[in-house]
C-alpha angles and dihedrals in degrees: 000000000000121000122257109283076230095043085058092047103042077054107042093037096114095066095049090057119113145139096197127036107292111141111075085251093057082075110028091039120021110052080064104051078042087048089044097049089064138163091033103165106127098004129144104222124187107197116207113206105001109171122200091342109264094125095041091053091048092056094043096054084054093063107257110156093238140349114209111192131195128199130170099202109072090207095063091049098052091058091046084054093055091047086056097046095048084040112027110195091146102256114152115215120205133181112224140116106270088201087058118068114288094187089230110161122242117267102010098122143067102191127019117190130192107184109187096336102117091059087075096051138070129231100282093042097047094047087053091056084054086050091056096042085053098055097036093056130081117250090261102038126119132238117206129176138160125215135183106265103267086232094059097083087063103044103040119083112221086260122115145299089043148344146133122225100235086174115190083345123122134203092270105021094055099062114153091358113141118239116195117221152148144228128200152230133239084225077058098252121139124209124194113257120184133208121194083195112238131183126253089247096046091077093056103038082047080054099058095041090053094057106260092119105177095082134121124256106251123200126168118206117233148157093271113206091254089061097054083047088055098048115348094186089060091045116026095088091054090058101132 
């Protein structure tokens, strides 16, 4: 049985902790989600999934009203607490599940972000964050998240500065199985991810479902089981 995705990261919190770019993400990820939440002055921000706080400062020091971040993993609060108080920008930093019911009230925020979170939960989790994000924002807020590419998982060796192990798994079949993985750092140290593999088209049909209802159709061609039934010698190579 795998540990708690909060038990790794209590645990592993130290090393998450940063106040400049230091995780390989840091570079390739984040400068985008910061560029798309743009223009921030005066907005009320509820942060999914923030970690020990780096995104939630960065976005704080940018103006926002308020920043309201949620974690599940205490650990990674508290760091996020010692950064505030030596820091104060007036983000509050609470531990809670953000795929449970946070009692937010409806319309409260401009901008909901949810940077690498969905990557931890599985399709109906992670539908049920969108949900949140959905009734928490104005009508004319934004959501914005960032996930690992779903095809990551099968074109990345287990070799630094980042993979997850899919196993035996392939692109469909392993649907909302978790893959273990790490990331690492430019000082060399390494810190655990996770991916409960997801498709491409399960974050837009999750979406939809959610409530956010201008988005595109997505449907990704396969090799569907019918297929390998009818000739499995044609198809057989194409299997996920």
């Amino acid at each position: 049985m795998s540990e708690a995705t909060s038990t790794i990261y209590d645990r592993a919190a130290g090393n998450w902790a940063r106040n400049e770019p230091v995780l390989l993400s840091d570079y390739t990820a984040r400068p985008f989600v910061f560029a798309a939440c743009e223009p921030l002055k005066g907005l009320r921000v509820l942060d999914l999934g923030c970690g020990e706080g780096y995104v939630a400062r960065t976005l704080a020091a940018k103006g926002t009203h308020s920043v309201l971040a949620y974690d599940i993993s205490a650990g990674m609060i508290e760091k996020a607490r010692e950064a505030e108080a030596a820091q104060p920008l007036g983000i509050e930093y609470r531990v809670g599940d953000a795929s449970s019911d946070l009692q937010l009230g409806e319309g409260q925020f401009d901008l909901a972000i949810a940077v690498f979170l969905f990557n931890y939960l599985d399709t109906h989790q992670m539908q049920r964050v969108m949900q949140t994000a959905f009734r928490a924002l104005k009508p004319d807020g934004r959501f914005i998240y960032t996930v690992p590419h779903p095809s990551l998982p099968f074109l990345r060796a287990k070799e630094e500065p980042f993979y997850f192990d899919r196993g035996a798994h392939g692109y469909f079949s392993g649907r909302n199985v978790l893959f273990e993985g790490r990331i690492w750092r430019r000082d060399g140290v390494d810190v655990p991810v996770r991916c409960v593999h997801k498709t491409f088209a399960d974050y837009f049909e999750c979406l939809r479902a959610a409530g956010f209802a201008t988005m595109p159709k997505v449907t990704e061609l396969r090799a569907t089981e019918e297929h390998l039934r009818l000739d499995p010698r044609f198809f057989g190579p194409l299997k996920d």
